[in-house]
C-alpha positions as CSV (number, residue, x, y, z in Angstrom):
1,X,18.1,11.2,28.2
2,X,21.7,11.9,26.9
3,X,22.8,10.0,23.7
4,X,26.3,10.0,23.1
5,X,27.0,10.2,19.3
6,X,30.8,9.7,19.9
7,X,31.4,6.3,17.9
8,X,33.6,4.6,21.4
9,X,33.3,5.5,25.3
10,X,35.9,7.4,26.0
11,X,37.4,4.7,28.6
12,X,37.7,2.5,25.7
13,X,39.7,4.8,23.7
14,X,41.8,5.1,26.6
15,X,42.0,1.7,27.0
16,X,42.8,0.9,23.3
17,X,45.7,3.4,24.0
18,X,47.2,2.0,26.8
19,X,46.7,-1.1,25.0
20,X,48.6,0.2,21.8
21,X,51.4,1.4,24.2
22,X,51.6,-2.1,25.8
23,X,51.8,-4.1,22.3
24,X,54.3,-1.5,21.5
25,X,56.5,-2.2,24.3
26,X,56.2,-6.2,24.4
27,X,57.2,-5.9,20.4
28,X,60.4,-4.6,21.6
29,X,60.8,-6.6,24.3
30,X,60.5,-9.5,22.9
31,X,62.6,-8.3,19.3
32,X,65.4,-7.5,22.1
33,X,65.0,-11.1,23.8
34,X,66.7,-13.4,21.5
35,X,70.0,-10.6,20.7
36,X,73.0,-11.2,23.0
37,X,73.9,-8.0,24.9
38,X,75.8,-5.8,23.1
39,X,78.4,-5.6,26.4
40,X,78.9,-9.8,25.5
41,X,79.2,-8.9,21.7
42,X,83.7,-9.2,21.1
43,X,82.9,-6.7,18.3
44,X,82.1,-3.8,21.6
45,X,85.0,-4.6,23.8
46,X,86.7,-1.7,23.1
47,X,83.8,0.9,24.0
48,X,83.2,1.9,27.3
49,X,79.0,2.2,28.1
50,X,78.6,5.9,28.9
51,X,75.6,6.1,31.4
52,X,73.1,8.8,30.9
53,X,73.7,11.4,34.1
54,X,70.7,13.0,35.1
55,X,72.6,15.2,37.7
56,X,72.8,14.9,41.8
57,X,68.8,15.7,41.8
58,X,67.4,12.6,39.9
59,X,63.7,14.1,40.1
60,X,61.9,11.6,38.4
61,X,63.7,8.4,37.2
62,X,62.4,6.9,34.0
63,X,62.3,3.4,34.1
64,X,63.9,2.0,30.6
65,X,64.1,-1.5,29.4
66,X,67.6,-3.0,30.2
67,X,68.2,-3.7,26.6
68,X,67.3,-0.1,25.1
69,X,69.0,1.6,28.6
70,X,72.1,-1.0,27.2
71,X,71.9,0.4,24.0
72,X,71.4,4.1,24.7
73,X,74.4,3.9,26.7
74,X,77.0,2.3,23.8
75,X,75.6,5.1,21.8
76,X,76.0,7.6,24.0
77,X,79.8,6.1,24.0
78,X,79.4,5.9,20.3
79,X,78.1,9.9,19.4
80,X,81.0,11.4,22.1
81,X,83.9,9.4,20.1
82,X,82.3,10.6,16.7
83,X,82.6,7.1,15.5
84,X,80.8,6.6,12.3
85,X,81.1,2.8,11.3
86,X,78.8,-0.5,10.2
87,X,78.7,-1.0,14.0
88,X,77.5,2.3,15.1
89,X,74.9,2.4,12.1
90,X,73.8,-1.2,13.5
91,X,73.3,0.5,16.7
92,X,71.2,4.0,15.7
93,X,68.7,1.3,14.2
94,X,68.7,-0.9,17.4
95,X,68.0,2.4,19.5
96,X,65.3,3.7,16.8
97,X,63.7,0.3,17.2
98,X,63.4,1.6,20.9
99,X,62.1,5.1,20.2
100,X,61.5,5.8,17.1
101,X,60.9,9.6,17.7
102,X,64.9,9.9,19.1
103,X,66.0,12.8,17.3
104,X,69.9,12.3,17.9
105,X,69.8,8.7,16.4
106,X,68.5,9.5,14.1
107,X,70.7,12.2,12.5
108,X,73.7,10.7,13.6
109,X,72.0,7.7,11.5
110,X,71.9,10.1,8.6
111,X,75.7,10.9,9.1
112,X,76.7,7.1,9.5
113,X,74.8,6.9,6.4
114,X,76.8,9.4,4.5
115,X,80.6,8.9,5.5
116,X,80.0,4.7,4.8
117,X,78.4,5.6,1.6
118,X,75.5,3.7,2.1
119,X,72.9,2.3,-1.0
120,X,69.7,4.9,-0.5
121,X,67.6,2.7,-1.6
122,X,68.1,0.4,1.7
123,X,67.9,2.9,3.7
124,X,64.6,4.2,2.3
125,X,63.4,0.6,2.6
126,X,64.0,0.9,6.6
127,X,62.4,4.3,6.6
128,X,59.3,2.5,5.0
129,X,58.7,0.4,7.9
130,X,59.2,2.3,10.0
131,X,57.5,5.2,8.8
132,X,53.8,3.3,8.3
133,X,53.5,2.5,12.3
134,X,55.3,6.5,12.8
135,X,53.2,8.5,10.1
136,X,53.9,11.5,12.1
137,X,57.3,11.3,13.0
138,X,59.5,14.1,11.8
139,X,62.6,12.1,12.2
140,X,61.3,9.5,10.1
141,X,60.6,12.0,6.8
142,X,64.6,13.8,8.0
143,X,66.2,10.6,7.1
144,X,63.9,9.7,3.8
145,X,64.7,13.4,3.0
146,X,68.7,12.8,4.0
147,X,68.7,9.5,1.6
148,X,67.1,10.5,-1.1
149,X,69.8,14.1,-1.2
150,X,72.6,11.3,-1.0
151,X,71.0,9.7,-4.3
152,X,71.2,12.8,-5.6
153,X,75.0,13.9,-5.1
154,X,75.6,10.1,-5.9
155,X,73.9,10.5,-9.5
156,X,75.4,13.8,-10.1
157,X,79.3,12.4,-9.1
């Protein structure tokens, strides 16, 4: 007779996962629901969505939510025009909210950050959500460690 002395079957681990993943992803969704689409938003007229290109031989197709697929693409439009203003600050937090482990965003965050001279404080209190339900997201500690160097250069000035 075999005992298992692991606390949960390993098909309910598996199935808390996929669960996780799946709260995860309706969170977002439904966050995403009640925002008008950035392309509607007067404030974007002036940028031109910049599709990601995965080349002539798509292998494997990732299947993104229309509103962070949306968003991806203004800041794609966003990073290539260097533009580092309230509005594209808005939008590295609307595409962290999307994936939270998105390197890019998150340093160009950390340079929107910077050139608007933002409060450090605020931004540490983003970080704080963000960084309880990501624990072990490097990005997350890069901007709290970006922020609190601003603070820094800001006291010594």
């Amino acid at each position: 007779l075999a005992v298992s002395l692991h606390p949960h079957p390993p098909q309910l681990v598996k199935s808390r996962r996929r669960s996780g993943i799946f709260i995860i992803f309706l969170l977002y969704f439904f966050a995403m629901a009640d925002e008008k689409p950035i392309a509607q938003r007067e404030e974007w007229a002036d940028v031109v969505p910049l599709p990601q290109d995965d080349g002539p031989a798509k292998i494997c197709a990732i299947a993104y939510l229309p509103d962070f697929e949306e968003s991806m693409n203004y800041f794609r439009a966003i990073v290539q025009r260097d533009e580092r203003s309230e509005r594209a600050l808005w939008l590295t937090e609307r595409v962290i909210d999307g994936n939270a482990a998105n390197y890019t965003a998150w340093y160009y965050r950390a340079k929107c950050l910077e050139d608007l001279g933002k409060d450090p404080r605020e931004e540490l209190k983003f970080v704080e959500e963000l960084a309880f339900d990501n624990a072990k997201n490097y990005q997350v500690w890069y901007v709290c460690d970006c922020a609190l160097s601003f603070s820094t250069t800001a006291a010594a000035d």
